[in-house]
C-alpha positions as CSV (number, residue, x, y, z in Angstrom):
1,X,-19.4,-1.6,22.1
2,X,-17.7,1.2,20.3
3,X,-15.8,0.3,17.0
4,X,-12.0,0.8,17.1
5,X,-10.9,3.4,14.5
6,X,-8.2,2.4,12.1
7,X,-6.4,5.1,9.7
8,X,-5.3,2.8,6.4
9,X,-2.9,4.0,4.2
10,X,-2.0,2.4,1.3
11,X,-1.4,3.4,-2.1
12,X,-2.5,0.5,-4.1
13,X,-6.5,1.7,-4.6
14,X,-8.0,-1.6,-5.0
15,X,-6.0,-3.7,-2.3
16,X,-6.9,-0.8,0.0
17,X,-10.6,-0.8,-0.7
18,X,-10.5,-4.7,-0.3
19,X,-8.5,-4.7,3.2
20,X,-10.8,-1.7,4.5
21,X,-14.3,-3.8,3.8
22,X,-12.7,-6.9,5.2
23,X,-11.7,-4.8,8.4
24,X,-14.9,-3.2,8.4
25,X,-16.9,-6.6,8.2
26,X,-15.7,-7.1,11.4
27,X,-16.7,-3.8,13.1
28,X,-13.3,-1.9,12.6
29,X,-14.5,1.7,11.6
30,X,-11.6,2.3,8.6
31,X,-10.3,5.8,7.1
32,X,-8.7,5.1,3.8
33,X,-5.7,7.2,2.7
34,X,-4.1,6.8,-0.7
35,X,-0.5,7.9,-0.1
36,X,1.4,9.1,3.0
37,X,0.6,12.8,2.4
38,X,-3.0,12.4,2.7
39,X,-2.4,9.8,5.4
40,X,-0.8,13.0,7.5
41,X,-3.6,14.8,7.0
42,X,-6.5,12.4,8.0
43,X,-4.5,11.5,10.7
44,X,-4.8,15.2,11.9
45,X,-8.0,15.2,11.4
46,X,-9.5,11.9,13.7
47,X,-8.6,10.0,16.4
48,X,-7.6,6.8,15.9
49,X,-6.8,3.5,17.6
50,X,-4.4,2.0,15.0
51,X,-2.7,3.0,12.2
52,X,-1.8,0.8,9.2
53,X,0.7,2.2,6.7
54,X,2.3,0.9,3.3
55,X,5.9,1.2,3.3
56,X,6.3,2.1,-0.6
57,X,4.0,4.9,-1.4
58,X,4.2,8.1,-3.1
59,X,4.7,12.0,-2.0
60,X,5.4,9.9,2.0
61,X,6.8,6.6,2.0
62,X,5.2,4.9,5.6
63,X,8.5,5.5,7.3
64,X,8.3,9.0,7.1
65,X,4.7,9.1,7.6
66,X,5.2,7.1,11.3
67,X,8.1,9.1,11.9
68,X,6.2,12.4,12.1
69,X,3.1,10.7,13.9
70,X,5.3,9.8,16.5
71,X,6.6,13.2,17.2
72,X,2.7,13.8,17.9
73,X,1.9,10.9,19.4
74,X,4.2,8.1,21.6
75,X,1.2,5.5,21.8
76,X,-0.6,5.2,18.9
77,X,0.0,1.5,17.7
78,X,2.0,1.2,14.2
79,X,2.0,-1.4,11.6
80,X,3.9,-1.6,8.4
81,X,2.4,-3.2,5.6
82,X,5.4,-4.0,3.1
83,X,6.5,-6.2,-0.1
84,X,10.2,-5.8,1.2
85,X,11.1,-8.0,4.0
86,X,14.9,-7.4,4.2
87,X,16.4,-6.9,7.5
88,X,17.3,-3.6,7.5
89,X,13.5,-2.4,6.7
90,X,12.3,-4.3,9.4
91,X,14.7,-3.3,12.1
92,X,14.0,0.4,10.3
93,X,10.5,0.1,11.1
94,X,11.0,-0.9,14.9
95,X,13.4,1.7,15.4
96,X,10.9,4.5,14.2
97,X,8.4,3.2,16.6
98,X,6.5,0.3,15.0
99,X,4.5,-2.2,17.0
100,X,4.4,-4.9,14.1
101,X,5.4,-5.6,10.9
102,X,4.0,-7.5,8.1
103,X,5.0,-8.8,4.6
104,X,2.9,-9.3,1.7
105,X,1.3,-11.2,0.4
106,X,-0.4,-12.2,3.9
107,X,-3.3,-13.9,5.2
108,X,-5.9,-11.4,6.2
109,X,-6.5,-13.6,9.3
110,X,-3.2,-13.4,10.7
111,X,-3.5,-9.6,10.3
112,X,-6.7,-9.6,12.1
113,X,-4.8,-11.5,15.0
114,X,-2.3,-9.0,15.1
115,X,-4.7,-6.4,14.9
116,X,-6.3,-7.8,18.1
117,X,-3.4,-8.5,20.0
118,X,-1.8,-4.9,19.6
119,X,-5.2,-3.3,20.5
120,X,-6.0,-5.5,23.8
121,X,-1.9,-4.6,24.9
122,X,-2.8,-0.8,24.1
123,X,-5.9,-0.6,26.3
124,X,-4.2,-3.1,29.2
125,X,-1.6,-0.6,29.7
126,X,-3.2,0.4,32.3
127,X,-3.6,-3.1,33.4
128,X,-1.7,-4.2,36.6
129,X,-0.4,-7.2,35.3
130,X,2.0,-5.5,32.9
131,X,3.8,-4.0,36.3
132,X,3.4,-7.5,37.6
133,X,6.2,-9.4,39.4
134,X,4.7,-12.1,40.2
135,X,2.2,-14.7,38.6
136,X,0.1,-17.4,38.9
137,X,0.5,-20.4,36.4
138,X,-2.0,-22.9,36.5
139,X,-0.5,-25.1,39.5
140,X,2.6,-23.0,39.0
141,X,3.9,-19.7,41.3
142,X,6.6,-17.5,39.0
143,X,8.6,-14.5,40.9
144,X,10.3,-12.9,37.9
145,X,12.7,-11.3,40.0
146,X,14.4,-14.1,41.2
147,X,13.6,-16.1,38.3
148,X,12.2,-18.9,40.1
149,X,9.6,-21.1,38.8
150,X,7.7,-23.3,42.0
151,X,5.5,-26.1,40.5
152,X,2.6,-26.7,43.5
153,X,4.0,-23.9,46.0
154,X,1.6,-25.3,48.8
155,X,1.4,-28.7,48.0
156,X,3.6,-32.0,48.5
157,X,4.8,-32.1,45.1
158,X,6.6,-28.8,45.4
159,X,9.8,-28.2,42.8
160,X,11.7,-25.3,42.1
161,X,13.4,-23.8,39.1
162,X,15.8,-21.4,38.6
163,X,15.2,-20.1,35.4
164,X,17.9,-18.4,33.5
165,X,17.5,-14.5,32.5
166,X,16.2,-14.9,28.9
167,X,14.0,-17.7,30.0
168,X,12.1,-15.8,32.7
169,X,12.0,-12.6,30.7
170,X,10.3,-14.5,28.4
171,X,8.0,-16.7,30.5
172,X,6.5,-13.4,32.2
173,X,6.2,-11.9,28.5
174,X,3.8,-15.2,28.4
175,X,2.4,-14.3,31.8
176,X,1.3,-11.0,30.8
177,X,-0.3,-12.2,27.8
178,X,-2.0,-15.4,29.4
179,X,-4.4,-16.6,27.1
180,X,-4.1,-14.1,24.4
181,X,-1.4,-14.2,21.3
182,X,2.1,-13.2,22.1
183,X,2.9,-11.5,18.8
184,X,6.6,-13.4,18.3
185,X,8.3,-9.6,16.7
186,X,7.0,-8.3,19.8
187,X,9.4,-10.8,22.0
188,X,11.8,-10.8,19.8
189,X,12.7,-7.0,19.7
190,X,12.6,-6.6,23.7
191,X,13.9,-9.3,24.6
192,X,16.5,-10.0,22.1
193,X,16.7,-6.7,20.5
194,X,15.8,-7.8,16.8
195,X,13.8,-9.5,14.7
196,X,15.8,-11.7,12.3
197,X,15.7,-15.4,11.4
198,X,18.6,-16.5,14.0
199,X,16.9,-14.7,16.8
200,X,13.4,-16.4,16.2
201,X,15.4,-19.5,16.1
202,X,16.7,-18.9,19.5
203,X,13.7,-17.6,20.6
204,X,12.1,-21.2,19.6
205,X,14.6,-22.9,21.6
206,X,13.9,-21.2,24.7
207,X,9.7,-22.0,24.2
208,X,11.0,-25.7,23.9
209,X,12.6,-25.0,27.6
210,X,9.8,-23.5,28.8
211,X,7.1,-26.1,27.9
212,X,9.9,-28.2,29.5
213,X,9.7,-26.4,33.0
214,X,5.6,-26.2,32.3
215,X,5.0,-30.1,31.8
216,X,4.0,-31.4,35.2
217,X,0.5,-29.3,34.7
218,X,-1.3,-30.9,31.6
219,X,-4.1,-27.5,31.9
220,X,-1.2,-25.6,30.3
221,X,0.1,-26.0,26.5
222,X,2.2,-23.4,24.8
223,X,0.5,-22.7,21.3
224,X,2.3,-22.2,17.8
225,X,0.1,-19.1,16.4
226,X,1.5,-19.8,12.7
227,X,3.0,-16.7,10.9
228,X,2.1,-14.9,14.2
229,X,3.6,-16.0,17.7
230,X,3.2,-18.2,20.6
231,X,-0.1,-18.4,23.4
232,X,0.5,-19.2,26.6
233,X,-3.1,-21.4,27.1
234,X,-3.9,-22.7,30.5
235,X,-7.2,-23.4,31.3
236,X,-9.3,-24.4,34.2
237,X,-9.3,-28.2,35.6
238,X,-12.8,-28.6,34.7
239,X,-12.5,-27.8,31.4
240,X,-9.1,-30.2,31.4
């Protein structure tokens, strides 16, 4: 299986050497850059799968750097490495474009997760799930457009929920991601609109009512991903 290029710019020599051999121990194929000038130009000069940029750097901070990729390119996945976690950076960052955002210090796992997540949603977009309208749930049947949630649709036991709109628009954001790790900034900024700490509270809530409407099937468990997100488990009745 081909590696997945990765453009890395950050200015801080020795972190950046350390992240790109840890990314490269697990087959990531890494182009260092040591500020967002250089970063430009690599960036010219490859193809890439992701790019990771440092906020604070010299000659290009990694605002300025994303802002001009995305004039040359809409899709590339973007995230922002950054000491600063105030509110308006963040919200900064999602504005230019980014698809994630993380503050240092950080565990090198939970980037890895994220790293996953954003490249499996870049090559699904093709996938017909993410056009989807309606969705199978373990012993559950979800139409998003009429926000209605049927627990055992051809069965004796069959119930039906209306689901509000923020509760279905988040439930098929689970849908779409079945299994895998819904990265919470990613819910928070489509469905809410930003990523602070009273929308992620809110955004807890509505798991809480979802796990609520999910209970009668014991195959399906909605997953704290620490530091990351939420993941919409259900598995098979064998493996129950």
């Amino acid at each position: 299986m081909a590696e997945h290029k990765i453009l890395l710019v950050e200015d801080d020599q020795n972190f950046g050497d350390v992240l790109r051999s840890y990314l490269e121990m697990h087959e990531y194929d890494v182009t260092l850059a040591t500020d967002g000038a250089q970063g430009l130009e690599k960036y010219g000069e490859g193809t890439y799968d992701l790019c990771i940029f440092d906020v604070m750097m010299p000659k290009k901070d990694g605002f300025t750097l994303a802002k001009e990729i995305r004039e040359q390119d809409q899709d590339v996945p973007i995230i922002f490495l950054t000491a600063k976690t105030m509110k308006d950076d963040v919200l900064k960052g999602f504005r230019i474009g980014a698809d994630d955002y993380i503050s240092k210090p950080f565990n090198s796992e939970e980037l890895l997760f994220r790293i996953q997540a954003i490249l499996k949603r870049s090559q699904g977009k093709a996938d017909p799930k993410a056009d989807a309208k309606e969705f199978n749930i373990g012993k559950y049947h979800f139409n998003f457009p009429l926000r209605i949630l049927t627990f055992d649709p051809d069965g004796p036991e069959q119930e039906e929920s209306k689901l509000s709109p923020k509760e279905a628009q988040l439930l098929r954001m689970f849908a779409i991601h079945m299994n895998d790790i819904l990265p919470r900034s990613e819910a928070l900024t489509q469905i809410w609109g930003e990523d602070n700490y009273f929308t992620a509270r809110s955004m807890d809530v509505f798991v809480t009512k979802l796990r609520k409407y999910l209970k009668k099937d014991d195959n399906i468990e909605i997953v704290n991903i620490h530091g990351n997100g939420f993941q919409l488990l259900v598995r098979a009745e064998e493996e129950a």
